[in-house]
C-alpha positions in Angstrom: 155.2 -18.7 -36.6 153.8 -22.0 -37.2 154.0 -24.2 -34.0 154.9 -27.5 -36.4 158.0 -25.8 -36.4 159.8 -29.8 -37.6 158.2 -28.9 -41.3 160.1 -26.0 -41.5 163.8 -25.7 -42.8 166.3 -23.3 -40.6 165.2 -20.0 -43.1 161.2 -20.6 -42.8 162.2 -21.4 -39.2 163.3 -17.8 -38.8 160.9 -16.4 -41.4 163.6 -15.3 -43.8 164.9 -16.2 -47.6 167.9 -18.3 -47.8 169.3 -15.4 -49.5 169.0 -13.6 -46.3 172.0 -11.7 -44.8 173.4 -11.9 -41.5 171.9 -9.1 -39.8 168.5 -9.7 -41.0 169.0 -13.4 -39.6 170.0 -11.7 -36.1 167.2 -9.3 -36.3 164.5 -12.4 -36.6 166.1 -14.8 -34.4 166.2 -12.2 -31.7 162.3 -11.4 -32.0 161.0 -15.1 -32.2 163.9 -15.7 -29.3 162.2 -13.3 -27.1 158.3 -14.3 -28.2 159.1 -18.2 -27.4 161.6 -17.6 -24.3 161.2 -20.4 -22.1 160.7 -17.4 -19.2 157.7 -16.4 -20.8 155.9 -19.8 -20.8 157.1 -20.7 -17.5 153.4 -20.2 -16.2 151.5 -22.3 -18.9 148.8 -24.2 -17.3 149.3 -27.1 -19.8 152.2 -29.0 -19.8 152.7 -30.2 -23.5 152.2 -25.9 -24.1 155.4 -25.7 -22.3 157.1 -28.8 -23.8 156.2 -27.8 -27.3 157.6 -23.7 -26.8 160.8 -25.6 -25.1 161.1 -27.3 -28.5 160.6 -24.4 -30.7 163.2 -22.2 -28.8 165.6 -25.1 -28.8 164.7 -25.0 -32.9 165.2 -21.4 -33.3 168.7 -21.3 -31.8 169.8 -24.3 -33.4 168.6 -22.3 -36.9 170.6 -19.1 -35.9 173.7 -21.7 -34.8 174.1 -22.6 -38.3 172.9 -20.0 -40.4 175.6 -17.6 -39.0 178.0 -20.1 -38.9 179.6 -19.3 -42.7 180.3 -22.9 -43.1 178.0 -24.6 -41.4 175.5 -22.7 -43.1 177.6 -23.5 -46.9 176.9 -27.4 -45.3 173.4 -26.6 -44.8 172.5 -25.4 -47.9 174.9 -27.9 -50.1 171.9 -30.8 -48.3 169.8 -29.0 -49.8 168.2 -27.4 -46.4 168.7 -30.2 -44.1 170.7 -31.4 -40.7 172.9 -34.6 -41.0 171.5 -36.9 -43.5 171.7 -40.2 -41.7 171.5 -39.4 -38.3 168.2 -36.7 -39.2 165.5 -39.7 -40.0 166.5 -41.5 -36.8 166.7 -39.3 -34.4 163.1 -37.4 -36.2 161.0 -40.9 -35.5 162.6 -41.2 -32.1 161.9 -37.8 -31.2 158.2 -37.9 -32.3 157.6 -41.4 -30.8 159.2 -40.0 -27.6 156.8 -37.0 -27.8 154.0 -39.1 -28.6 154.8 -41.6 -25.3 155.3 -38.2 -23.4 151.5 -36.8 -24.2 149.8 -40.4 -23.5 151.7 -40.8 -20.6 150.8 -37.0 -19.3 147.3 -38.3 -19.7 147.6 -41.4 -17.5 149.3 -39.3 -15.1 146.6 -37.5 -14.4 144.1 -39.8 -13.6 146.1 -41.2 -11.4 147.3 -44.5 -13.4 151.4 -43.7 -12.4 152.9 -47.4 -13.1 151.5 -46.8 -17.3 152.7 -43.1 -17.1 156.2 -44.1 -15.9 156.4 -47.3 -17.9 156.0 -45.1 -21.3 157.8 -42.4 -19.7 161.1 -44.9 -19.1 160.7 -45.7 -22.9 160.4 -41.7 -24.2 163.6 -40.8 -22.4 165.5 -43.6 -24.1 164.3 -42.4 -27.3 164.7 -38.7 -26.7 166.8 -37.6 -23.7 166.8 -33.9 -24.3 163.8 -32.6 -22.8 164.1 -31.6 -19.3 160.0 -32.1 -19.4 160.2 -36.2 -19.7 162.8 -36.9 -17.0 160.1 -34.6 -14.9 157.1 -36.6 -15.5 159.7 -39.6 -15.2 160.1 -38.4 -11.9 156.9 -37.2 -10.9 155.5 -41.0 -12.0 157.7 -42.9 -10.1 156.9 -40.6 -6.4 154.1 -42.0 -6.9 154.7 -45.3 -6.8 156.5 -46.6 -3.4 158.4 -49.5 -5.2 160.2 -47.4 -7.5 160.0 -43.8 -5.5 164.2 -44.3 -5.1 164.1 -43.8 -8.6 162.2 -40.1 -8.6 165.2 -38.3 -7.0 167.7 -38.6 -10.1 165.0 -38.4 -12.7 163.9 -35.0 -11.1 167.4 -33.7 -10.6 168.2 -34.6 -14.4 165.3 -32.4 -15.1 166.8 -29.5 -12.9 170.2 -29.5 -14.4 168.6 -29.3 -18.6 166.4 -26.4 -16.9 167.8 -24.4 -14.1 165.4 -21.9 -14.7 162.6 -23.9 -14.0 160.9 -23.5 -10.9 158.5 -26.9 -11.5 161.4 -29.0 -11.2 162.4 -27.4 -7.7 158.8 -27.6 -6.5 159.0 -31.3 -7.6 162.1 -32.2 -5.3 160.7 -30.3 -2.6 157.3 -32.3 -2.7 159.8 -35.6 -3.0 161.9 -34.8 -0.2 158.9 -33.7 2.1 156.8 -36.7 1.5 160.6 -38.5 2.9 160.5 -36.4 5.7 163.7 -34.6 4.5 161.9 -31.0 5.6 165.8 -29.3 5.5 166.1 -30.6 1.9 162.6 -29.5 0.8 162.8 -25.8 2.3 165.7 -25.7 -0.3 164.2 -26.7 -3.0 161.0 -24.8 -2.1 162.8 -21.4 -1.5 164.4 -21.9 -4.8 161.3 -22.5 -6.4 159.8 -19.4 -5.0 162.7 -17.5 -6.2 162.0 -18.5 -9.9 158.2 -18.1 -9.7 158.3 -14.6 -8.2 161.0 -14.0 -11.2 158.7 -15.2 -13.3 155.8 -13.0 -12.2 157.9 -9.7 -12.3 158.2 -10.5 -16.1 154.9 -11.4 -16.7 153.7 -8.5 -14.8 155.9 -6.1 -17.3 154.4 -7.5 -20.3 151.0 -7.9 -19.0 150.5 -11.8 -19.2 147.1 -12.2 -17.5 146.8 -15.9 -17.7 150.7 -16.4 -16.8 150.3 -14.7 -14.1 146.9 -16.1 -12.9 149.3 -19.8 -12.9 152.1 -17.9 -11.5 150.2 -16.7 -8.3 148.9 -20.2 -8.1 152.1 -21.9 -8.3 153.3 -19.3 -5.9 150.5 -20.3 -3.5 151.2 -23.6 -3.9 154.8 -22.9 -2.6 153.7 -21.0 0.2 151.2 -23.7 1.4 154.1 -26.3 1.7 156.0 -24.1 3.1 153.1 -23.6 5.8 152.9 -20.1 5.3 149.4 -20.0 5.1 148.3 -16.6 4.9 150.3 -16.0 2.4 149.4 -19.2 0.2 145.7 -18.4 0.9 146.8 -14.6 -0.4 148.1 -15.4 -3.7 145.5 -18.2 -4.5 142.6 -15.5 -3.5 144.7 -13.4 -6.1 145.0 -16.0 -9.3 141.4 -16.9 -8.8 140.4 -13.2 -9.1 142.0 -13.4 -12.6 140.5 -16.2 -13.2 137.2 -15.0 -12.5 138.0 -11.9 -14.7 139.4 -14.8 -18.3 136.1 -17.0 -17.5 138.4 -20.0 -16.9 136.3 -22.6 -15.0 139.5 -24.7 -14.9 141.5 -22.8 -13.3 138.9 -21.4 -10.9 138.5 -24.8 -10.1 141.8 -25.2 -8.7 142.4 -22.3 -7.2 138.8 -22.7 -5.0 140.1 -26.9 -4.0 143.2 -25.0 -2.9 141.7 -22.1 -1.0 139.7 -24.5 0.9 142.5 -26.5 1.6 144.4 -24.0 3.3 141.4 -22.9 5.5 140.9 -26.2 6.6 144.5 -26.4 7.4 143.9 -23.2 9.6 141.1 -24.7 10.7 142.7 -27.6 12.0 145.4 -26.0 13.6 143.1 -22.8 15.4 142.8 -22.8 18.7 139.8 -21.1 19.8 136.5 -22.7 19.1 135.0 -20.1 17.8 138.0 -19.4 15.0 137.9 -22.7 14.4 134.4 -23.1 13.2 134.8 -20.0 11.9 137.5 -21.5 9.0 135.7 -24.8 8.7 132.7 -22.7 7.3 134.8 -20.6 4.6 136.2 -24.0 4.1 132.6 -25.5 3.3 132.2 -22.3 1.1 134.9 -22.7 -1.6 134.2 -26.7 -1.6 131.2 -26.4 -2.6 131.7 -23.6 -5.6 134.2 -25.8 -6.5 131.6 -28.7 -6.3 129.1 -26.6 -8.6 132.1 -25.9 -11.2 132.3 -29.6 -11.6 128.8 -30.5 -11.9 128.9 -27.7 -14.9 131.6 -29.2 -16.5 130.4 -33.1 -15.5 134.1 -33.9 -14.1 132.4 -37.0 -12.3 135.3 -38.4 -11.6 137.2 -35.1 -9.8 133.5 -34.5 -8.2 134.6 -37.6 -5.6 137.3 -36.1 -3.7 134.9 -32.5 -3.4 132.3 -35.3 -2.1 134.2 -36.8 0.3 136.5 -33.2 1.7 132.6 -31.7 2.0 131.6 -34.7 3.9 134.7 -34.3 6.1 134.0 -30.9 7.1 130.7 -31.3 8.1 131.7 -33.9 10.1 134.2 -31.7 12.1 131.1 -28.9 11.8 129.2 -31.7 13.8 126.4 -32.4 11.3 126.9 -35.4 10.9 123.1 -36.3 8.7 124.8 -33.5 5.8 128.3 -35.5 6.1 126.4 -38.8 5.5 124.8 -37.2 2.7 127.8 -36.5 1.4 129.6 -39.5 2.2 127.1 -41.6 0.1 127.1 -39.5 -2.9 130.9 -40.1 -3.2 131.1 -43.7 -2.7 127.8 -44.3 -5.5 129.7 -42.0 -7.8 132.8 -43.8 -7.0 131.6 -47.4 -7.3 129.6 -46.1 -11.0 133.1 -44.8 -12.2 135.1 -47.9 -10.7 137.7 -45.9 -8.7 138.0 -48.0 -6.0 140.9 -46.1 -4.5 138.1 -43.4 -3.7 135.5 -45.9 -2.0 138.1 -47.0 0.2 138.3 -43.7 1.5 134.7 -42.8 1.6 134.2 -46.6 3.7 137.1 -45.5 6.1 135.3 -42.1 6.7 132.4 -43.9 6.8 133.7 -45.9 9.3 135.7 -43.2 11.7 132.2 -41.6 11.8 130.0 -44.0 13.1 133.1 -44.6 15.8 132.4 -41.5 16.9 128.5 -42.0 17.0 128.9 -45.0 19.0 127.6 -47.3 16.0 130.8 -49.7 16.6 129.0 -52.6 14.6 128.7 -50.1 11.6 131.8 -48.9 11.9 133.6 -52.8 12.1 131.8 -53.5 8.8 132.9 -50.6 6.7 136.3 -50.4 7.8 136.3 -54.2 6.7 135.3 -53.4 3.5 137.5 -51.1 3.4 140.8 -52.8 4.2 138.7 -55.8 1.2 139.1 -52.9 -1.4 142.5 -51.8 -0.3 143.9 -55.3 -0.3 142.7 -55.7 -3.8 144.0 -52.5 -5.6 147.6 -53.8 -3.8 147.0 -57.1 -5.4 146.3 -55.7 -8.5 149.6 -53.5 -8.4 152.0 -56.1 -7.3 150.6 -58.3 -10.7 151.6 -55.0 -12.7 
């Protein structure tokens, strides 16, 4: 089936003549319903891949609706193969604007730029508030930003009502209500998402989806690790980046070896024998830095700051501090080259905890002064947005 599925009429839509009968209608609708079931893209890496399936399934029902329907389908062919007349120009340009708005503002997302991505966000819902996929973005945009974060509740639940099936939206409300400290509210929603992943994974287990179910033990992981079942999270991400390994896929091993690492530094941090301890800090080192060597491959320079500065930080706990400098300096030149001042903040902060600790304390003063300079400023800049 052609994915520009709005160029087709209801029969092409279905892949059948409008002379077709009934039961050949059935027999299509029910092949293309199972191929684009939303359960079967659940686990796409790439959002606008699950937006645009959402929209062809919506289609496809909306084709068998009418077409065995004997007088909407007399309706539909007397307009010579089209919807409503007046309202079907309208709501087309609306709907294509909206989806236009939505992949822009997916982009601005994620790089970080939230106020942009919920601005056009606010403006795709208003002209298309059928997909359960805008009100999410809606929703994840405005958690991130704290003077409109009351707004990401309703946004996210909207999303959860058009999609009940859909464990993203339930992993988004439990990521909202843990950063509010809500931890009864977010095991909910995390258990529930869980639920729907692992439901997820049984199906694409029976029809052999490697690559949905490389995302599906990720997204699983993911649960697991704010859940702070850790074993477990570190399991399942071991597990999708074993897959990954297998398909080639340098994105996706990328995030599965940030989030490995993650986990063992959490263990790390939360060991309480010395020796365990250093133990995880050095598997922790590992993944960062094969993570590090993905993005020098692929020249992410920007996503090769945080690596910098998390390697930087664990050397630091490791106690080599001349490697964590190093480090530390790497990320805040690439930083200030690439202008993300948010990132050499953080890098003069470490910087400055550090040489606290070494007992530089006039060192220290300076870059924690320049850092608090840069941190003013990008809160300047945001209160003039």
């Amino acid at each position: 089936m052609k994915m520009k599925s709005q160029d087709l009429d209801f029969y092409q839509l279905l892949g059948v003549t409008s002379n077709a009968g009934i039961k050949e209608i059935k027999d299509s609708y029910f092949d293309y319903s199972k191929k684009f079931h939303p359960d079967r893209i659940l686990a796409a890496p790439d959002s606008t891949v699950k937006l645009r399936a959402n929209e062809v399934f919506a289609e496809i029902n909306r084709a068998f609706q009418t077409l065995t329907d004997e007088e909407k389908r007399r309706e539909y062919d007397a307009r010579g193969f089209r919807e409503t007349p007046d309202k079907d120009v309208e709501n087309h340009n609306n709907a294509k604007k909206a989806r236009n708005l939505y992949l822009k503002a997916n982009t601005f997302f994620k790089i970080k730029k939230f106020f942009e991505a919920a601005s056009m966000m606010e403006e795709a819902v208003q002209r298309d508030n059928s997909k359960a996929s805008y009100f999410l973005l809606l929703g994840l945009s405005h958690s991130k930003l704290p003077a409109t974060k009351n707004r990401a509740e309703g946004y996210l639940k909207q999303a959860a009502e058009m999609e009940p099936w859909n464990a993203d939206h339930m992993f988004a409300l439990g990521e909202l209500y843990k950063s509010e400290n809500l931890m009864k509210k977010a095991q909910i929603y995390f258990d529930k998402a869980l639920e729907k992943y692992l439901f997820a994974l049984n199906l694409q287990e029976k029809i052999k989806d490697k690559v949905g179910i490389a995302y599906t033990y990720f997204d699983i992981g993911s649960t697991y690790q704010q859940l702070k079942k850790l074993s477990e999270a570190e399991h399942y991400y071991k597990e999708s980046l074993k897959i990954h390994q297998q398909l080639e896929n340098k994105l996706g091993m990328l995030l599965c070896l940030n989030n490995i690492a993650d986990v063992l530094r959490e263990k790390a941090e939360i060991a309480m024998e010395n020796n365990l301890r250093e133990s995880f800090y050095l598997e922790t080192l590992k993944y960062y830095q094969q993570a590090r060597r993905i993005h020098d491959e692929l020249e992410y320079k920007t996503d090769i700051v945080p690596v910098l500065i998390n390697i930087g930080e664990v050397y630091l706990e490791l106690k080599e501090n001349e490697k964590a400098v190093e480090c530390y300096d790497q990320a805040r030149d690439m930083a200030k080259s690439l202008g993300e001042k948010t990132y050499e903040a953080q890098v003069l902060s470490n910087m400055s905890i550090m040489n606290g600790k070494l007992g530089k304390y006039q060192r220290a003063l300076e870059m924690a002064n320049q850092a608090l300079a840069i941190t003013n400023e990008i809160s300047s800049n945001l209160l003039k947005k």
